[in-house]
C-alpha positions as CSV (number, residue, x, y, z in Angstrom):
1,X,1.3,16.4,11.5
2,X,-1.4,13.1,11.0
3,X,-3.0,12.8,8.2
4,X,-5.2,10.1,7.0
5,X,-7.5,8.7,3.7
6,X,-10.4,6.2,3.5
7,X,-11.5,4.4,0.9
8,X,-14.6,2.5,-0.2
9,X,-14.8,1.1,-3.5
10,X,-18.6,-1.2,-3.9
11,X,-17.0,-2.1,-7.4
12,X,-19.7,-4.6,-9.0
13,X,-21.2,-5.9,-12.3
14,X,-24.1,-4.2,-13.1
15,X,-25.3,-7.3,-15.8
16,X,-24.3,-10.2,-17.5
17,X,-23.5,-13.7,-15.8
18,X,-21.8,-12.0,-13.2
19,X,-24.6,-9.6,-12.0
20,X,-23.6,-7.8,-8.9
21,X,-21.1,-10.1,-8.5
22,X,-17.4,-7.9,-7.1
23,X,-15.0,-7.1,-9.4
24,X,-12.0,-9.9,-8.9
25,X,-8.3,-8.1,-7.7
26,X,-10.4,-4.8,-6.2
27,X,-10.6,-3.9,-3.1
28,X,-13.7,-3.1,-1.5
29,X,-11.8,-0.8,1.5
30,X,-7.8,1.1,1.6
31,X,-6.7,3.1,4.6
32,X,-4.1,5.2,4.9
33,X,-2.8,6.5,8.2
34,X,0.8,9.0,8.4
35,X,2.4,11.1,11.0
36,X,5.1,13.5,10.2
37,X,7.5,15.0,13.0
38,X,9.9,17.9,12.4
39,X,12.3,18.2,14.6
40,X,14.0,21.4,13.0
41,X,14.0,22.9,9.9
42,X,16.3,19.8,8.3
43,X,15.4,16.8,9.7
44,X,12.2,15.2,10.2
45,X,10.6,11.3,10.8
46,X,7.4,10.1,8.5
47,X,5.8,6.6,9.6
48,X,2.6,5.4,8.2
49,X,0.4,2.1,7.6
50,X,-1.0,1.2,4.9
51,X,-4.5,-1.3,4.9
52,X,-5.7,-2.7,1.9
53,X,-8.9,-5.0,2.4
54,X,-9.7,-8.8,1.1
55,X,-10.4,-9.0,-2.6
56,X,-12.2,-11.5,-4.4
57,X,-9.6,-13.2,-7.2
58,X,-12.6,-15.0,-9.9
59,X,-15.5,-13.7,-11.5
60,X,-17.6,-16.0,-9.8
61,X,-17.1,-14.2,-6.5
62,X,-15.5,-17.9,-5.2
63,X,-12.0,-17.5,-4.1
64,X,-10.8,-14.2,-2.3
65,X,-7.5,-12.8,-1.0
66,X,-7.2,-11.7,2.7
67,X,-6.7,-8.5,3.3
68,X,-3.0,-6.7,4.8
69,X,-1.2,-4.2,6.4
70,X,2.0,-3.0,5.8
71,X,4.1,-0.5,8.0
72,X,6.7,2.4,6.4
73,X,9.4,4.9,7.7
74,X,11.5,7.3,6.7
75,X,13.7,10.2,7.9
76,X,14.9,12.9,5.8
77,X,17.5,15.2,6.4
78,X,18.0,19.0,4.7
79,X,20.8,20.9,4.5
80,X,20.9,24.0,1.4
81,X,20.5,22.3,-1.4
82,X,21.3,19.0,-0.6
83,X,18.5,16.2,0.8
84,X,19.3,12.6,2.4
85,X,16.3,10.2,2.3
86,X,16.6,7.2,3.8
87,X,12.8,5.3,3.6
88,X,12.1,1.7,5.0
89,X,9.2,-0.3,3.2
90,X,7.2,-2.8,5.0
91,X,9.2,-2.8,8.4
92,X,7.6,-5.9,9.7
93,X,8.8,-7.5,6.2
94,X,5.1,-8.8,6.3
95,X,4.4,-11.6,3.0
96,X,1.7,-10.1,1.1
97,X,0.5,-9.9,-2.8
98,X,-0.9,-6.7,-4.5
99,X,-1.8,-9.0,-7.5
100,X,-3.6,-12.1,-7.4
101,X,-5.4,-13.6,-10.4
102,X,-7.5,-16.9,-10.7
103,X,-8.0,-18.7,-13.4
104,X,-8.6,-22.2,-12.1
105,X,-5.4,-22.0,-10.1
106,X,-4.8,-19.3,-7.9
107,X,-1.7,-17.1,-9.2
108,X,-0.2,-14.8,-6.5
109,X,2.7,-12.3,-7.1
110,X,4.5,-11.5,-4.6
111,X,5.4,-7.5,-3.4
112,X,8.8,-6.6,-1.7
113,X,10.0,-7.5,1.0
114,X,11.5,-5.2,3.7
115,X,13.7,-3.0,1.3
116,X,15.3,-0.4,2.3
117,X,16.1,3.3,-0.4
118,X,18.3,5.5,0.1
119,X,18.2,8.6,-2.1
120,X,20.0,12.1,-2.4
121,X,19.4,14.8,-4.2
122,X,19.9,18.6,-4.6
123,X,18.4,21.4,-5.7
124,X,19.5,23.5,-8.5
């Protein structure tokens, strides 16, 4: 199964000093892409990538944040009531920030690393 999700966010001041200047630490454009394979009823591979555009990080519209991309994957495995996840985030262990703020100085905080989560779980 693919699935997929666009989004386009035009998020601006409408008055003030800032008039249709961008609104810092948003966006303008996130894309989702996934594929999910089964191979039998109880185990089955997800992948997907996950874009999320440049942002501007001041008011002023003067200092912006690039854009990334970040790649995931998991495999789960069924049996009864019992489910194994095992889910690796950003395989390319790519540097990125979802926050960012400037105020005069640019302030970036960094997301995870590659991190791997394991989880299992049954069903009562």
């Amino acid at each position: 199964m693919l699935g997929g999700i666009y989004t386009y966010v035009d998020a601006r001041f409408v008055a003030g000093p800032y008039d249709n200047n961008r609104v810092p630490d948003v966006a303008r454009e996130l894309l989702k892409l996934n594929a999910n394979y089964r191979f039998d009823p109880n185990f089955s591979l997800f992948g997907e990538l996950v874009y999320t555009g440049p942002r501007n990080l001041d008011l002023g519209n003067r200092a912006e944040q690039g854009g990334y991309t970040v790649a995931n994957l998991a495999a789960t495995w069924a049996r009864r009531s019992w489910t194994l996840q095992a889910r690796l985030n950003n395989v390319t262990d790519k540097q990125y920030t979802e926050f960012a703020s400037f105020f005069g100085t640019r302030a970036l905080y960094p997301s995870p690393e590659r991190n791997l989560m394991l989880t299992l779980s049954r069903d009562f």
